[in-house]
C-alpha positions as CSV (number, residue, x, y, z in Angstrom):
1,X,0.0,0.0,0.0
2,X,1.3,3.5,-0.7
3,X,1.7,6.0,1.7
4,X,-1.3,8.7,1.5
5,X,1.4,11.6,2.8
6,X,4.6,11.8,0.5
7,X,8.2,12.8,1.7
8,X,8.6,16.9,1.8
9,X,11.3,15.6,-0.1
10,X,8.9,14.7,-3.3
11,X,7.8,18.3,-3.8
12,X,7.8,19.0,-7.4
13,X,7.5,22.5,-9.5
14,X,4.3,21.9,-9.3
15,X,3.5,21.8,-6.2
16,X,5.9,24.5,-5.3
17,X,3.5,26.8,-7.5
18,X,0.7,25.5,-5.5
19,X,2.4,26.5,-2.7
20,X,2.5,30.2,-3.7
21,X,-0.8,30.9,-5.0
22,X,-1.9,29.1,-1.3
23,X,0.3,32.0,-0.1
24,X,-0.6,34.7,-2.0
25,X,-4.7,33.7,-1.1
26,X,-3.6,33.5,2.7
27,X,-2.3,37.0,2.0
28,X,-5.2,38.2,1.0
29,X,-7.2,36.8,3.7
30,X,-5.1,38.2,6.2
31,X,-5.5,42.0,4.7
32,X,-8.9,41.2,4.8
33,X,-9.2,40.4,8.7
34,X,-6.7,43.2,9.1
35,X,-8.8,45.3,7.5
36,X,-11.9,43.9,9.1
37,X,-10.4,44.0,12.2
38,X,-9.5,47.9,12.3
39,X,-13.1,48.6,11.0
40,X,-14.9,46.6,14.0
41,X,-11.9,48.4,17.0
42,X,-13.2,51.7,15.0
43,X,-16.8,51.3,16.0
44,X,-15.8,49.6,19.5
45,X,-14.2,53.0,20.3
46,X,-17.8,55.2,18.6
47,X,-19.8,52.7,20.6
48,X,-18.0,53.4,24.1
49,X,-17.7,57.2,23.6
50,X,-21.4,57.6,22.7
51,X,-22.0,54.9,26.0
52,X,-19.6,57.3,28.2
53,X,-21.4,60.8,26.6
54,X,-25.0,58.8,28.3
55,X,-23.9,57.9,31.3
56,X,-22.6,61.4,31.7
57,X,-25.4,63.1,30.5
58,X,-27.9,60.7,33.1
59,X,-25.4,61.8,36.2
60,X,-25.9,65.9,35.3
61,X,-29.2,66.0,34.6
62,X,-31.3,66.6,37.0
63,X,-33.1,64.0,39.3
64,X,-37.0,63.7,38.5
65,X,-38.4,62.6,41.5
66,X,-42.3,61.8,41.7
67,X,-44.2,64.7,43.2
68,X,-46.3,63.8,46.4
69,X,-49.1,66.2,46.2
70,X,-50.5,67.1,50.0
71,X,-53.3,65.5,51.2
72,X,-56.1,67.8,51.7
73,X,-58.6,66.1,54.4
């Protein structure tokens, strides 16, 4: 029986141009997630300053407080 995984050794020119367009697509993924990645910390920041601008708001704005009317017996 044959082995299913050849010897590094066996690489051919074929194989080695395999190789680089496998390299070249990996590449590209990686620019992509880079990419991606810069894009999604970008709206982590947006998210958090308008988060921080509501809190703040909520702790200088003024308290409403239910009125209690008197009772008039």
């Amino acid at each position: 029986m044959a082995n299913a995984y050849p010897a590094s050794s066996s690489h051919s020119a074929g194989s080695a141009h395999n190789d680089t367009d496998w390299d070249d697509e990996a590449d590209t993924e990686r620019v992509a997630l880079i990419e991606e990645n810069a894009r999604l910390r970008a709206l982590v920041v947006q998210l958090s300053t308008l988060v921080l601008k509501n809190v703040v708001d909520q702790h200088n704005s003024p308290q409403l407080f239910p009125v209690r009317r008197p009772r008039l017996d």
